[in-house]
N, C-alpha and C positions, 0 to 999 in steps of 0.2 A: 504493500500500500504506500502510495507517494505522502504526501504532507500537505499537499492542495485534496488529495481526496481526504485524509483523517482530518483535515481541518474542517473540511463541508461539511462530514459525517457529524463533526462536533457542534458545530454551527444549528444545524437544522436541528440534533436531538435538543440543545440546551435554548435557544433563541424562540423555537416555536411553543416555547411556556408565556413567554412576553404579554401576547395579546390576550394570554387567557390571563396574568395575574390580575387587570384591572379588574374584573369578575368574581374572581374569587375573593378579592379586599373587599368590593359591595356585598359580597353575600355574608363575609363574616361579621361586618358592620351591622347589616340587616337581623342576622338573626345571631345575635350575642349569645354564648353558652355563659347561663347563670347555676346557681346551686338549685334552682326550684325549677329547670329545663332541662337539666344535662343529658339524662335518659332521653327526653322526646327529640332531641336535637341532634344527638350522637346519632342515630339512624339516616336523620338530616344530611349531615355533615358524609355521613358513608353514602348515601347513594349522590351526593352534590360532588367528593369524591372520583366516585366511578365514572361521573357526566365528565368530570374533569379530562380523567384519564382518556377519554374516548376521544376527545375533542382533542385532547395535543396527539391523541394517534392521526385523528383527519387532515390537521395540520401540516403533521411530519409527512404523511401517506404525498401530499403535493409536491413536495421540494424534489429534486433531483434524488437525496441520500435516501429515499424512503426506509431501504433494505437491501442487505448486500445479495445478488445475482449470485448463487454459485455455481449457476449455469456459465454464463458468461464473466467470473468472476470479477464483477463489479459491483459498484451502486448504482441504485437504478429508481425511477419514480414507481409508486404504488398507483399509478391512474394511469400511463403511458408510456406504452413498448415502442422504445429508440431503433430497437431493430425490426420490428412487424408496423414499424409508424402506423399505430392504432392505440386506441383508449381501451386498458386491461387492467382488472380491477382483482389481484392475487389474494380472494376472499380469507384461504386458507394462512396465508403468510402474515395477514394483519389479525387474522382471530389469535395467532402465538404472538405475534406481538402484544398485542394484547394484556394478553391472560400471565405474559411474562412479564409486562413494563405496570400495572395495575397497583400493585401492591411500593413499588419505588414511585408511581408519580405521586399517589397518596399520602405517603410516610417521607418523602425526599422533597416535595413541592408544596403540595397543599395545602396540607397540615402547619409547615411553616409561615406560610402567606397567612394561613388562618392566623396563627399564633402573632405574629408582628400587627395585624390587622386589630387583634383582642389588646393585645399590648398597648397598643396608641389609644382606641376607643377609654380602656381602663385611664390611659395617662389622664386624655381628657375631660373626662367624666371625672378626677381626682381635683382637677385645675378646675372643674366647672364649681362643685362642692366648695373649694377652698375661695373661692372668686364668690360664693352667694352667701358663707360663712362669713367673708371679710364683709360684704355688704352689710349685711342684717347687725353686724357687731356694730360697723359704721353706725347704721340707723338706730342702733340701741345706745349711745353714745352721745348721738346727737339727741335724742330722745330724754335720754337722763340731761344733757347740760340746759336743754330747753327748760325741763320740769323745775332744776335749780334757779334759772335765769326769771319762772314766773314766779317761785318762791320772792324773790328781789323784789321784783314791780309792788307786789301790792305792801311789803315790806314800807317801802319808802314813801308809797301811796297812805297810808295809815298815819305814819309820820308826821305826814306832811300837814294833814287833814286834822290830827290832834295842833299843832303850830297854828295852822291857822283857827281855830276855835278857841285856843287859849286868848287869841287877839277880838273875839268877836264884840265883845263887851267892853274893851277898854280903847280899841285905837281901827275902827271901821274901814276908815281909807287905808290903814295897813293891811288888813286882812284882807282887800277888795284887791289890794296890788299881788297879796300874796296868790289868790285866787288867778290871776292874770299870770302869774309866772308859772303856776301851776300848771292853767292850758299849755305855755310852750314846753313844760316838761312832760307831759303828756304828749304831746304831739312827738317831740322826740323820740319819747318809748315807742308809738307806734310805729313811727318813720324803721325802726331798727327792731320791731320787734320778734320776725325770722331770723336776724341776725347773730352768732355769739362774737362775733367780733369786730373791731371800727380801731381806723386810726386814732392815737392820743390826742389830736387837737379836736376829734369829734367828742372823746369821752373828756376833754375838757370843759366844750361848749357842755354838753349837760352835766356837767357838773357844777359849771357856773349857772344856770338856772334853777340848780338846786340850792348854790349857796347866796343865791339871791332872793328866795324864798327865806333861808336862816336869816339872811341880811334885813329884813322887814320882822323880823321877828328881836333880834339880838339887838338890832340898832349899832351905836358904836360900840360896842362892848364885844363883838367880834371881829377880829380883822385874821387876814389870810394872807399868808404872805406864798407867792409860787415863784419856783426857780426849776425855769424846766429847761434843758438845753436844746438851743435850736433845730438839729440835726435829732430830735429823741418825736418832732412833732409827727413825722409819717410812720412811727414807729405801729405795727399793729399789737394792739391789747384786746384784752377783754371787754365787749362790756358791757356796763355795768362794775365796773372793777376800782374804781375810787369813789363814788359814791358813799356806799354801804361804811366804809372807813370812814369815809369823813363826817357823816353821818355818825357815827361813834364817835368820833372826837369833842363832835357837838354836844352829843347829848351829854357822854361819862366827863367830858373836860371842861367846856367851855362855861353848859350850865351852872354846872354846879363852883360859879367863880363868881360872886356877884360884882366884881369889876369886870368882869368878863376876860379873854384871854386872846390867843392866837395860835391860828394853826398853822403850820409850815409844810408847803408838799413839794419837795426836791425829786427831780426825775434826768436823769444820766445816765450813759453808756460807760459800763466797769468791762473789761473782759468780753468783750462780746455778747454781754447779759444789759436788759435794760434793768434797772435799779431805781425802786421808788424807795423812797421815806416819806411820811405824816408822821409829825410831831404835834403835838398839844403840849400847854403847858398848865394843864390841868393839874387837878389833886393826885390825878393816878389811880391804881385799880387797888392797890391793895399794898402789899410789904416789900420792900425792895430788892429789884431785881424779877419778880414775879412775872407769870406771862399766864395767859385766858388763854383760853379755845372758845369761850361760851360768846352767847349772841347770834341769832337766825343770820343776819348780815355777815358776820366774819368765819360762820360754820364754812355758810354758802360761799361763799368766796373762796375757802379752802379746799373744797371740793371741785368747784368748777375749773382751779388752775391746775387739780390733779390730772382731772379728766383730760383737759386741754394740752397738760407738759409733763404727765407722767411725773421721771422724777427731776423732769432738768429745769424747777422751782422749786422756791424754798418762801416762806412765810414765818416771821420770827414778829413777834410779839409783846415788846418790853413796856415794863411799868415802874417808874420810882415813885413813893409817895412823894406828895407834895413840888414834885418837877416834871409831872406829865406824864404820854403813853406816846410810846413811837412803834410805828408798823412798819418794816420796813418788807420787801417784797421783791423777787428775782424770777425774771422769767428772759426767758429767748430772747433776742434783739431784733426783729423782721421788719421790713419793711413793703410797701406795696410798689407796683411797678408802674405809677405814672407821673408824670411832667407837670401837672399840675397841682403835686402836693403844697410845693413852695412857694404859689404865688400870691399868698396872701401873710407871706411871715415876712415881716422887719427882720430888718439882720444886727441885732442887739449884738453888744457886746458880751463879751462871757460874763462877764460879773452881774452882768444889769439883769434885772429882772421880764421875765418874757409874760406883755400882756396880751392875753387870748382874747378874740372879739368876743365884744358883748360883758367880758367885765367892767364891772364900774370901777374909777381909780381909788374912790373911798375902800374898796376891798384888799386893797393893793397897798402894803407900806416895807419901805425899802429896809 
């Protein structure tokens, strides 16, 4: 035998699988063997199989290398006699082919195309699971920060509503203005209420709406001092995330000062972390050195940056009697991707204090 005929011989036995394996990959796709089918399918799979085997014999039967002649001791086609140039169909030669090649195309071709075919479906089906897992975890996630984030609203809403009732009876047009800052602190909530997050200059603006509702309430006896760095304003936070604090500072510090007092909220970039501090200089919580976890406002707040940063936040909580309560708080440093963060920020120097629109300068002392 030359090496142009054992190469053709090899060519037709091994190449005329080709056209059958896309078939056989939809079929094993189509009827997947499960633990609760194996029996019905295994019978499946044997006579799908034999179809197989017959079909790469019809194949092969065309090519030149059908079967070797050992009449003429050659290769020769299974359909067409080269020397009788006539269409001859050697029924006997392809039924031993057959019954000889049956049991190798089954266990050598099939079966394996089955197998690679079950193997990728399984991959997939593994990737699909893990892809609706991550979903629904998603959606549980975002579910649970939602549930905390509503806990907040009516939090502050209460608050608000008790400030302003404390004023109804004794100063009218304060309460009517309070009432007024209220609407655009309400509209804000709504404006962001899908949302769990907003740059620091948006959770600035409401939280100057907030503290201009305190500001109608405290009079002078409140003042605020902010020192935010320029470059911290596109920063994405939480929100709802200074609020609820400052909110506590007012109520445990400031109230209870009858000269009233001041709160201080410094925000900067340490390390790649944005870095907040609120200071009061309140009474404090209690013995010194001491730190809370207690309070709906500052649970919720601790929870929501779990959910949000895992563990790359931290929430520390300090109190001295008689010099105040500082919260200080670390999370991520992000930023968002547009050109229009900065066109409404003055470009303060570092030391000078950054005022947000819409604060009043009375809130503001250097």
């Amino acid at each position: 035998m030359s090496f142009a005929s054992t190469l053709g011989w090899e060519m037709c036995q091994v190449l005329t699988y080709a056209p059958l394996t896309p078939f056989v990959f939809a079929f094993a796709l189509r009827f997947p063997i499960r633990r609760d089918n194996w029996f019905r399918y295994s019978l499946l799979y044997l006579a799908a199989g034999i179809a197989f085997s017959a079909a790469h014999l019809v194949l092969r039967a065309i090519t030149p290398f059908a079967y070797w002649d050992s009449q003429h001791r050659e290769f020769a086609s299974a359909i067409w006699d080269s020397h009788a140039h006539m269409f001859r169909i050697p029924w006997l030669t392809l039924q031993k082919q057959f019954f000889g090649g049956v049991v190798d195309d089954i266990t050598g071709t099939f079966v394996p195309i089955a197998l690679v075919a079950h193997a990728i479906s399984y991959y997939q089906s593994f990737r699909e699971r893990e892809r609706r897992a991550a979903q629904l975890e998603g959606q549980l996630a975002k579910a649970h920060l939602q549930t905390l984030k509503s806990q907040l609203q009516p939090h502050f809403l209460f608050n608000t509503l008790h400030s302003i009732s404390s004023l109804m009876l004794t100063d009218v047009q304060a309460a009517d203005r309070m009432m007024t800052r209220l609407g655009d602190l309400l509209r804000l909530s709504l404006e962001s209420a899908a949302t769990q997050t907003t740059t620091l200059k948006g959770e600035l603006e409401f939280l100057n709406c907030y503290l201009e509702i305190e500001k109608e309430r405290f009079g002078e006896r409140l003042k605020v001092t902010l020192d935010i760095a320029p470059e911290t304003l596109d920063a994405i936070v939480p929100h709802l995330l200074l609020q609820p604090i400052v909110d506590n500072a007012v109520k445990h510090g400031i109230a209870k000062l009858p000269a009233g007092g001041q709160i201080r909220i410094t925000v900067n970039v340490q390390d790649g972390d944005l870095q907040f501090e609120i200071k009061d200089n309140g009474p404090g919580l209690g013995r010194k050195g001491a730190t809370s976890t207690s309070g709906l406002g500052l649970r919720v707040t601790r929870e929501r940056l779990e959910s949000l940063y895992g563990q790359d936040q931290s929430v520390e909580l300090l109190s001295t009697p008689g010099d105040g309560t500082t919260m200080r708080i670390r999370i991520p440093f992000r930023t968002q991707n547009t050109d229009t963060a900065h066109e409404q920020i003055n470009s303060p120097s570092e030391n000078s204090i950054l005022k947000v629109p819409g604060m009043r300068p009375e809130n503001l002392i250097a």
